[in-house]
C-alpha positions as CSV (number, residue, x, y, z in Angstrom):
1,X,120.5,86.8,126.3
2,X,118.5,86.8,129.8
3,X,116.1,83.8,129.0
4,X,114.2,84.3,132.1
5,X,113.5,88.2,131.2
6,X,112.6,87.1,127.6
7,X,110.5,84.6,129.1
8,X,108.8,86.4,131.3
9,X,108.4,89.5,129.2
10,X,107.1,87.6,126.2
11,X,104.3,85.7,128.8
12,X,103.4,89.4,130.3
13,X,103.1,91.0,126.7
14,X,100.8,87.9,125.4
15,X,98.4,88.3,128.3
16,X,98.6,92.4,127.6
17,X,97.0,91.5,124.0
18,X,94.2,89.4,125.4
19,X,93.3,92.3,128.0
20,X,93.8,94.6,125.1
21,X,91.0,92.3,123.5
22,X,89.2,91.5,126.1
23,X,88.5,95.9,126.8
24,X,88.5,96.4,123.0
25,X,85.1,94.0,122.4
26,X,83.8,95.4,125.6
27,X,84.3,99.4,124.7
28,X,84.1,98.9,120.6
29,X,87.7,100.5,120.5
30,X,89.8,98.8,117.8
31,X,92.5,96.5,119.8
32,X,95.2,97.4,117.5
33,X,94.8,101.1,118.8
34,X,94.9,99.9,122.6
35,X,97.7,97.7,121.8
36,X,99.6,100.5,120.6
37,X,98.5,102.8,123.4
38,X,99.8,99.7,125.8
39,X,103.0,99.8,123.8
40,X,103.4,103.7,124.3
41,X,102.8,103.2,127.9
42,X,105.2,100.6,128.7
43,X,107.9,102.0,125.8
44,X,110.6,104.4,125.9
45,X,108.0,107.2,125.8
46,X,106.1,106.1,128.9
47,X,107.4,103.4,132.1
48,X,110.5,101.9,130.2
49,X,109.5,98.3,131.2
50,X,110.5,97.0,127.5
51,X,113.8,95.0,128.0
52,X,116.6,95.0,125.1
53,X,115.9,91.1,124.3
54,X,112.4,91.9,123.1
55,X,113.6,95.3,121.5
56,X,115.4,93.0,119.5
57,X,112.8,91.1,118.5
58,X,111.3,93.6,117.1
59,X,112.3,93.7,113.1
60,X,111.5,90.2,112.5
61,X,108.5,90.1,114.5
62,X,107.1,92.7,111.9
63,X,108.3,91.3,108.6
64,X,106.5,88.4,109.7
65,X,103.4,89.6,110.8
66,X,103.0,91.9,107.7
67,X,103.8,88.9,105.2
68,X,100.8,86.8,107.4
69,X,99.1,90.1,106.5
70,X,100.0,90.5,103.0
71,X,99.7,86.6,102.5
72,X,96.2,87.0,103.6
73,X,95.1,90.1,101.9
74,X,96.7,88.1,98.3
75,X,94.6,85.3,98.8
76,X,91.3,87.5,98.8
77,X,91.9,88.4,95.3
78,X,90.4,85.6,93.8
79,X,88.9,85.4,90.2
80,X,85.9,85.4,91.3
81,X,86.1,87.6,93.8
82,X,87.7,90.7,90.6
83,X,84.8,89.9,89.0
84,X,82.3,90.6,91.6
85,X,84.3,93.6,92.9
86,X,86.9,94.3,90.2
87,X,85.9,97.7,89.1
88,X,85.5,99.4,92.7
89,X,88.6,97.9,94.3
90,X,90.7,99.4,91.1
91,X,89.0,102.6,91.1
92,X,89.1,103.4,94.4
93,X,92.5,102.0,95.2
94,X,93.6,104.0,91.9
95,X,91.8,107.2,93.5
96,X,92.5,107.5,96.7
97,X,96.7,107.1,96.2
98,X,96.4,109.8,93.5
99,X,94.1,112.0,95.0
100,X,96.6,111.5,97.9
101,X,99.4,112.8,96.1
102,X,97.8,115.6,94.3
103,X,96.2,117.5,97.6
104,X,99.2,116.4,99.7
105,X,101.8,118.0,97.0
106,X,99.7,120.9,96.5
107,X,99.0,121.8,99.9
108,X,102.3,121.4,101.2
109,X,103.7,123.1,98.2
110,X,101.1,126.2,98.9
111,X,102.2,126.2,102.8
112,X,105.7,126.6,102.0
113,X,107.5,123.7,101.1
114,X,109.9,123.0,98.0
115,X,108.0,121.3,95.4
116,X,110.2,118.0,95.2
117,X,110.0,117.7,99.4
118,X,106.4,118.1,98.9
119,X,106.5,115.7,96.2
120,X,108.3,113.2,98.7
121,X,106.3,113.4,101.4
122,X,103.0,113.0,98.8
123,X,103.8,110.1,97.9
124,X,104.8,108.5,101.4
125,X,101.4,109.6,102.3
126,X,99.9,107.0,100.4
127,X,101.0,104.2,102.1
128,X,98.7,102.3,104.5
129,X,98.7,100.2,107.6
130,X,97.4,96.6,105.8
131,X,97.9,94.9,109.4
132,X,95.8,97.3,111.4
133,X,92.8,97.6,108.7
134,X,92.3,93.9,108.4
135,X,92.4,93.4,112.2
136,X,89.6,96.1,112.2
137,X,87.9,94.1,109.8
138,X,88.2,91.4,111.9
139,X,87.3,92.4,114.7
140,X,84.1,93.8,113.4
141,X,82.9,90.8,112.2
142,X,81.1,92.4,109.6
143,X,80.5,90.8,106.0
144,X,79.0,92.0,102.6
145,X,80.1,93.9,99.6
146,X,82.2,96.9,101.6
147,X,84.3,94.6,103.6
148,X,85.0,92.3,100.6
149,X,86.0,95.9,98.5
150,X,88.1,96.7,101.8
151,X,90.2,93.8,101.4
152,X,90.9,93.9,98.0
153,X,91.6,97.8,97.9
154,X,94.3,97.1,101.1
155,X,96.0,94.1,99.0
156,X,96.9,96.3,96.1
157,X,96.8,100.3,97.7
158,X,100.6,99.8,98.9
159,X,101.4,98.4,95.4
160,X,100.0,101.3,94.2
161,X,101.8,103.3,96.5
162,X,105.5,102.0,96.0
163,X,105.0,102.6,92.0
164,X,104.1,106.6,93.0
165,X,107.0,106.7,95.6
166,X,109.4,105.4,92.7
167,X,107.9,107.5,90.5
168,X,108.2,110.7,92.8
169,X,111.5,110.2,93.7
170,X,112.6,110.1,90.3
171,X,110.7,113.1,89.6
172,X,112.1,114.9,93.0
173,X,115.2,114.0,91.5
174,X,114.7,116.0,88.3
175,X,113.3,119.0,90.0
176,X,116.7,119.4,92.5
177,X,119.0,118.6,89.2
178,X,120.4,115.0,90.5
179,X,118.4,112.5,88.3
180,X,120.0,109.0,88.4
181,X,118.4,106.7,85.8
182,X,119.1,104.0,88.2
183,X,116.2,105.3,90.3
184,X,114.3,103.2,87.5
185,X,116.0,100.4,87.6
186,X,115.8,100.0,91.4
187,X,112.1,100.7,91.5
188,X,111.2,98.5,88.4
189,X,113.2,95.5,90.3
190,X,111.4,96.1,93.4
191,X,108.2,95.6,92.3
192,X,108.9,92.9,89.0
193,X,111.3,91.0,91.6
194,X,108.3,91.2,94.2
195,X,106.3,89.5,91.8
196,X,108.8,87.0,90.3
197,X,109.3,86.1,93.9
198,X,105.3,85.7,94.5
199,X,105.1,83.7,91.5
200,X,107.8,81.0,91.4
201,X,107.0,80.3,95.4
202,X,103.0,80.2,95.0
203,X,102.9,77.9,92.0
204,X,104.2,75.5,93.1
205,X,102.8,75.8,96.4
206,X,99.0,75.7,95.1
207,X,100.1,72.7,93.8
208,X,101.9,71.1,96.4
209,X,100.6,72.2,99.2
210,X,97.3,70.7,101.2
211,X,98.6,66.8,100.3
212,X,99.7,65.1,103.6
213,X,96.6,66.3,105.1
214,X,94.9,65.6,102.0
215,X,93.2,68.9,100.4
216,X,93.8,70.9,104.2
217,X,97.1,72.9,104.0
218,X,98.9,72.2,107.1
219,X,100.0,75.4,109.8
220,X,103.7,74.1,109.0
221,X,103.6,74.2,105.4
222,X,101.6,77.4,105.6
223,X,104.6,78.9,108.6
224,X,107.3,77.6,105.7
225,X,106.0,79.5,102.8
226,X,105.8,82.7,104.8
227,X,109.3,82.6,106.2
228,X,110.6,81.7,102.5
229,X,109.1,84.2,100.8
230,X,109.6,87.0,103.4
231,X,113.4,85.9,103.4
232,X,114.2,85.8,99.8
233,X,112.2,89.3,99.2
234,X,114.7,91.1,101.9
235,X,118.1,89.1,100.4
236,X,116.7,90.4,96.7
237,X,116.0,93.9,98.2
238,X,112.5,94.1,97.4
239,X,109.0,94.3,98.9
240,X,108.1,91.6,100.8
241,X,104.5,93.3,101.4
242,X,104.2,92.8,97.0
243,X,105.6,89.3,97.5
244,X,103.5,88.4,99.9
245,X,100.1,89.3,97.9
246,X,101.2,88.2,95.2
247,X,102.1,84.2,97.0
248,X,98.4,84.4,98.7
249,X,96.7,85.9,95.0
250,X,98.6,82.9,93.0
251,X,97.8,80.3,95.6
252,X,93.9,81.0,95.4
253,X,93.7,81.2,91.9
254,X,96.1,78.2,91.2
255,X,94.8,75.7,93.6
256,X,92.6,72.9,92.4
257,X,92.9,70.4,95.8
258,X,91.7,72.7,98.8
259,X,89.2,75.9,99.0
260,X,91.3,78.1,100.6
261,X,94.3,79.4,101.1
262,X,96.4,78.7,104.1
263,X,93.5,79.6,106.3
264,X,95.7,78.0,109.2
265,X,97.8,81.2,108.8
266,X,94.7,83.1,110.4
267,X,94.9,81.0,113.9
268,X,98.4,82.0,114.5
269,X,98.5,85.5,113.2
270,X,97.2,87.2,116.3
271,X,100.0,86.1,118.4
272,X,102.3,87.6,116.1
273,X,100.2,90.6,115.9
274,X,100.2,91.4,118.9
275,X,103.6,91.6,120.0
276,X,104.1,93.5,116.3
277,X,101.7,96.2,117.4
278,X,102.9,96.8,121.4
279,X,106.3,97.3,120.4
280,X,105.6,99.3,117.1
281,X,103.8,101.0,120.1
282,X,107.0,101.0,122.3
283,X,108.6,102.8,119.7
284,X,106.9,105.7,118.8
285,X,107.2,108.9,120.8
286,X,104.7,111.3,121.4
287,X,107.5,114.1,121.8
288,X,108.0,114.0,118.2
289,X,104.3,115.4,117.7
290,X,105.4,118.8,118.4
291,X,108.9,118.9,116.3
292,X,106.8,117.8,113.6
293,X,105.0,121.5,113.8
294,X,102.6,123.2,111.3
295,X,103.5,121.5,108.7
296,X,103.1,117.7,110.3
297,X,99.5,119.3,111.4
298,X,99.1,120.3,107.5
299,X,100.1,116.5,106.4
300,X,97.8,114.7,108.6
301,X,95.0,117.3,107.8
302,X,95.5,117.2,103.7
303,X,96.3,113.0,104.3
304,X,92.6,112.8,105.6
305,X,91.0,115.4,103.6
306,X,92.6,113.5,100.3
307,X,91.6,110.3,101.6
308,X,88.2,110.8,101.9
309,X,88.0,112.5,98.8
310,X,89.9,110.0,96.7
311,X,87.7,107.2,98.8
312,X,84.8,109.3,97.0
313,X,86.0,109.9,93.7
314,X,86.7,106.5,93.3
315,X,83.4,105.1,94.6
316,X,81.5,106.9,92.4
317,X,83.4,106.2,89.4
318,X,82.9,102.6,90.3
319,X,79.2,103.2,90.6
320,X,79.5,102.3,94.2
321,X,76.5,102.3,96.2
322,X,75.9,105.7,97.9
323,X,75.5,104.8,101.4
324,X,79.1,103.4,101.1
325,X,81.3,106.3,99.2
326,X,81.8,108.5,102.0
327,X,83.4,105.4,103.8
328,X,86.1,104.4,101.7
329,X,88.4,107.1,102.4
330,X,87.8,106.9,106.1
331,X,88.8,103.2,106.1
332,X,91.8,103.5,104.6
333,X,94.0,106.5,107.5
334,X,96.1,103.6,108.8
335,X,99.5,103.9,108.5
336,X,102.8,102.5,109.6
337,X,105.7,100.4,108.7
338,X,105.7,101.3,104.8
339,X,105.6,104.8,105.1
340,X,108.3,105.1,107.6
341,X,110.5,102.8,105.4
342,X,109.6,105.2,102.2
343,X,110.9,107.6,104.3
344,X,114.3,106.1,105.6
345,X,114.6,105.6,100.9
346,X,113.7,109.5,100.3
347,X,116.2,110.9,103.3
348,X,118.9,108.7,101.7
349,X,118.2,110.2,98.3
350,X,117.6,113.5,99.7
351,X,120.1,114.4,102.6
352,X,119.4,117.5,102.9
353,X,115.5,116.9,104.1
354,X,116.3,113.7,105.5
355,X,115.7,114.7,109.3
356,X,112.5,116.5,108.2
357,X,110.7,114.1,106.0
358,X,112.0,111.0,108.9
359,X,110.7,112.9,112.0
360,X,107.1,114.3,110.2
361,X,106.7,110.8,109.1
362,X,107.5,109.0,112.3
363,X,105.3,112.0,113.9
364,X,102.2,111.2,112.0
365,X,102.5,108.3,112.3
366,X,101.4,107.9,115.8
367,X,98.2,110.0,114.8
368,X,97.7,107.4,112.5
369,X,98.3,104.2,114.1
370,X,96.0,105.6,117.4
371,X,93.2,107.4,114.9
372,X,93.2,105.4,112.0
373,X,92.0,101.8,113.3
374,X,89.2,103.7,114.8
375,X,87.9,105.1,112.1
376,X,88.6,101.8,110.0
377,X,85.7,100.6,112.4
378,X,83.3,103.3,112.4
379,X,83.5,103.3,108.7
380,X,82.8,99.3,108.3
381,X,79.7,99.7,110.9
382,X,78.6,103.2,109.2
383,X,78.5,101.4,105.6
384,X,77.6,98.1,107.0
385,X,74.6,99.4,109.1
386,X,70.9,98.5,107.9
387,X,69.2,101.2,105.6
């Protein structure tokens, strides 16, 4: 290793995310999306300047920024917090990944697609981009009912979604004549794993946690519960994402001796973020847009369409307030990391679409990553604005 060029690099790519920042608070563009433009630029796809010590970097740079994420999104689930917004955040969680696999199926299906491929690629549609919609609700600064909903809908949406791409795997399976029962077995270990995992490491954290500095949980006891539980979830094979809310949720609820969970996580997150989202940037590429063709233009369309329709749907079932419903869906385009790894689990199942279903996805994508942040923030100052 070069330790001068990972020095050096590292101290350039820090000083990228606070001008990244610095032009997002000044233009109202979410910094995630500039981030990732900045990571396009100076990636593969653009000026190359990315040396192979931060490449490397790269995979455990993200499993710990999304189980910061995760950790943080868990602890927003609080008792009290279900019962003030319990009903919306399960309807419209509950909506918005099936509506998203009903249009998504159907439309692909009706454009030309087998049924199980469609099926797939459904259900990897539901996934979301936790990291980027809680730095847009960060950055916003906004607070009220929509943003508390917001949170709580992004803890458990993936959850959702890994139990529908199980699901639609296992059905896939049936409808090309392979079924493996195991398919169950995997999928039931990795969520039940996730939350055995979540569990045995957040109770007795709430209880042990926030005693040397006495009821103030320390950055180093926080730091230590992330790396353990983001390590044991990839050595059980399971979702570190489900592990992670589930640590911050049991923390929160559990926790008699300090008000809040870890909130030292919050002042180093960003760091972490931002490295996680220029090379996420470095690594897409543009190109791919086109291979994807008609039918990566039909995914992204139906994605959106179903998004803002299951957003909807699930608003008004929850009785939501009107000025908010249409915004729900909108908030919710992200996506990234999960949906690509859904995809790397269908083209291993399915061989035969695996370099379809692995290029549309990585395609998207970067439609997603660059549009969906933005739209995350028009949508919390559109529902947040004063009637």
């Amino acid at each position: 290793m070069d330790l001068p060029v990972l020095l050096i690099s590292l101290g350039a790519l820090f000083l990228t995310g606070l001008a990244a920042d610095a032009f997002g608070r000044r233009t109202r563009l979410p910094r995630v999306t500039v981030l990732l433009a900045c990571g396009v630029a100076v990636g593969s796809a653009g000026f190359d300047l990315i040396p192979s010590e931060i490449q490397a970097l790269y995979e455990f740079l993200s499993v710990t920024a999304l189980t910061m994420v995760a950790f943080v999104l868990g602890s927003s689930l609080t008792r009290k917090a279900l019962a003030r917004h319990g009903r919306p955040i399960l309807w419209i969680s509950l909506m918005t990944v099936l509506g998203t696999v009903v249009v998504v199926t159907l439309g692909l299906w009706l454009a030309g697609l087998p049924l199980a491929a469609a099926l797939l690629l459904a259900a990897i549609a539901t996934a979301t981009d936790p990291a980027a919609t809680q730095d847009a609700i960060r950055q916003s600064g906004a607070r009220g009912p929509f943003v508390d909903e917001l949170k709580g809908i992004v803890a458990i949406d993936d959850a959702w979604g890994l139990i529908v791409f199980s699901l639609a795997v296992v059905l896939a399976l049936g409808l090309t004549g392979t079924m493996s029962l195991h398919m169950l077995g995997d999928a039931a270990w990795e969520i039940g794993g996730a939350l055995a995992i979540g569990a045995a490491i957040g109770l007795p954290s709430s209880y042990l946690t926030g005693r040397l500095r006495k009821g103030e949980p320390m950055l180093t006891e926080a730091l230590g519960i992330v790396f353990l539980v983001a390590g044991l979830s990839i050595w059980a094979e399971v979702s570190f994402l489900l592990a992670g809310i589930t640590t911050g949720c049991v923390i929160a609820n559990t926790a008699r001796h300090h008000g809040r969970a870890f909130h030292e996580i919050e002042h180093i997150q960003w760091p972490f973020m931002i490295l996680f989202f220029l090379l996420a940037g470095a690594s897409l590429k543009p190109d791919q847009l086109a291979e994807a063709g008609l039918i990566g233009l039909a995914y992204v369309i139906l994605r959106i369409l179903a998004r803002l329709f299951g957003g909807w749907l699930g608003a008004s079932l929850a009785d939501a307030p009107r000025a908010h419903r249409p915004w729900y869906g909108a908030a919710l385009l992200p996506q990234a990391g999960v949906a690509v790894g859904m995809a790397l689990v269908a083209g291993r199942e399915f061989p035969q679409w695996a370099d379809m279903i692995l290029g549309l996805t990585i395609a998207t994508t970067v439609i997603f990553e660059l549009i969906g942040p933005v739209a995350t923030l028009i949508a919390i100052r559109k529902a947040q604005a004063p009637r």
